[in-house]
C-alpha positions as CSV (number, residue, x, y, z in Angstrom):
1,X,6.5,6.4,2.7
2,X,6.3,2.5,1.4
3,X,6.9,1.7,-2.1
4,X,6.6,-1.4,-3.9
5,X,7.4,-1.2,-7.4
6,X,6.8,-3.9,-9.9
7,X,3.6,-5.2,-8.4
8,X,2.2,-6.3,-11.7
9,X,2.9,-5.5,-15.3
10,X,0.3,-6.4,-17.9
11,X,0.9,-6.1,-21.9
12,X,4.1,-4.1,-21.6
13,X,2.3,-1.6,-18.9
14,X,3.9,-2.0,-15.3
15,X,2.2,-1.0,-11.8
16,X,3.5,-0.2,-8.4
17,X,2.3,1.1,-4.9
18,X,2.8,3.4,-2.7
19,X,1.4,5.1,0.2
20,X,1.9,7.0,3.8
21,X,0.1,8.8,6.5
22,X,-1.8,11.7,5.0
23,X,-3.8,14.5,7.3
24,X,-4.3,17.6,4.7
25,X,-4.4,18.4,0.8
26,X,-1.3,20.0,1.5
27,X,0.1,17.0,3.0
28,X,-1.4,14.6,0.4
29,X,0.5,17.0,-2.7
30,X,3.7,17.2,-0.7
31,X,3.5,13.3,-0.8
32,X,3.6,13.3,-4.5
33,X,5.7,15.8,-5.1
34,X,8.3,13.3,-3.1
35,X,7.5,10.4,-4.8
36,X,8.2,12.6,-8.1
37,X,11.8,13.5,-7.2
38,X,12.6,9.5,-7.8
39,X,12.9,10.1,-11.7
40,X,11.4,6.5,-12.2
41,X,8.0,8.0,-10.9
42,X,7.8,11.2,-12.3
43,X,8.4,9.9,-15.8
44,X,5.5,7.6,-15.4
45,X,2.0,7.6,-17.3
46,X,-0.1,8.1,-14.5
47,X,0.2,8.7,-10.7
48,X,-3.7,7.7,-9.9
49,X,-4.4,8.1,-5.7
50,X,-6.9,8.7,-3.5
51,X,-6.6,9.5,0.0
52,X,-9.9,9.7,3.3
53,X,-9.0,12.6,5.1
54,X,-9.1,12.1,9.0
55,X,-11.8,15.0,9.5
56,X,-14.1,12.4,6.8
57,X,-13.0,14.6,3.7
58,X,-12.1,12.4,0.3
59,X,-9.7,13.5,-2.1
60,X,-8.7,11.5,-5.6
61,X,-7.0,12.3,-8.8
62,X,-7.3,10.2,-11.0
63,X,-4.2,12.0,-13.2
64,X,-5.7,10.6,-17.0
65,X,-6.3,7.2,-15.6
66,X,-10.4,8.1,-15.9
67,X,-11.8,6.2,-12.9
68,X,-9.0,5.1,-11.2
69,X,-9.3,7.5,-8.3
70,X,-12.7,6.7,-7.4
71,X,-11.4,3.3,-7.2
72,X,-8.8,3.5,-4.9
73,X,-11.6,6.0,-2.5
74,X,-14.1,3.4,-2.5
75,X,-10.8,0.1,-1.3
76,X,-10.2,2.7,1.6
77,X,-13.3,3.4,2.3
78,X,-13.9,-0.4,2.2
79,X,-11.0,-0.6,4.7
80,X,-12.4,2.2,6.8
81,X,-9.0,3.3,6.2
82,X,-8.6,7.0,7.0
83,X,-5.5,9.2,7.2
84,X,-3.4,7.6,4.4
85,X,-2.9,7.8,0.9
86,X,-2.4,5.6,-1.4
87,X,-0.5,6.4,-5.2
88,X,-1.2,3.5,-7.9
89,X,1.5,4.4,-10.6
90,X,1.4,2.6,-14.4
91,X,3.8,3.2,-17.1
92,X,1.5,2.8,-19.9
93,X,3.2,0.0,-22.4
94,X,2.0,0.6,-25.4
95,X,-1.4,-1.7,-25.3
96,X,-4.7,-0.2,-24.5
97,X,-5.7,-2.3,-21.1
98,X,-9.5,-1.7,-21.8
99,X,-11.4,-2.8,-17.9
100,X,-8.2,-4.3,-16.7
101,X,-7.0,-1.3,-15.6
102,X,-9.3,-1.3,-12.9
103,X,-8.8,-4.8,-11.7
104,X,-5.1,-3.5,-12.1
105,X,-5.5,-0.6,-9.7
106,X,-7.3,-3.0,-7.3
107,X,-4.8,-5.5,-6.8
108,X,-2.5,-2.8,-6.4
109,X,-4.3,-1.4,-3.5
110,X,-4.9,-4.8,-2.3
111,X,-1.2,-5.6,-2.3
112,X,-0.3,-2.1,-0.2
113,X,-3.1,-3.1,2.3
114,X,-2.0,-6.5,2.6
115,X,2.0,-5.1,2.8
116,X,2.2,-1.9,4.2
């Protein structure tokens, strides 16, 4: 499992990253349930991923972050990136974000890609 927290913060709302090889649903929910045990995460606004199964299955949640999900599928997709998930976390700051949300998750999945 990578993390890298404090990629971004925009108007009081902060992002980070994180992903790790990912095979099953199973897999992909155990994943998040570890990244939920650090307190920091699991008090956050949203934990948005997405994850390409190796057998061609997607899976996303987009976990109130409407959209989000289907953003991070379509980077790994992109990427032809299967097998791995990738968790976009915000604390919400007290500022509606309006579209730069999405620009927000994408840089965040950029930065993992580029780092990981």
């Amino acid at each position: 499992m990578k993390i890298f927290e404090a990629v971004l913060s925009d108007r009081g709302s902060k992002y980070a990253v994180s992903g790790g090889a990912c095979g099953s649903k199973a897999e992909a929910q155990a994943f998040l349930k570890a990244l939920c045990r650090n307190k920091k995460f699991a008090k956050a606004t949203h934990n948005t991923w997405a994850v390409m199964l190796p057998c061609g299955t997607p899976l996303k949640n987009d976990d109130g972050e409407s959209g989000a999900g289907m953003v991070i599928l379509r980077m790994l997709e992109r990427e032809g990136l299967s097998g791995e998930i990738v968790v976009v976390t915000r604390w919400y700051g007290g500022t509606k974000l309006g579209g730069d949300r999405f620009r927000h998750v994408q840089d965040c999945v950029r930065y993992y890609l580029e780092n990981r």
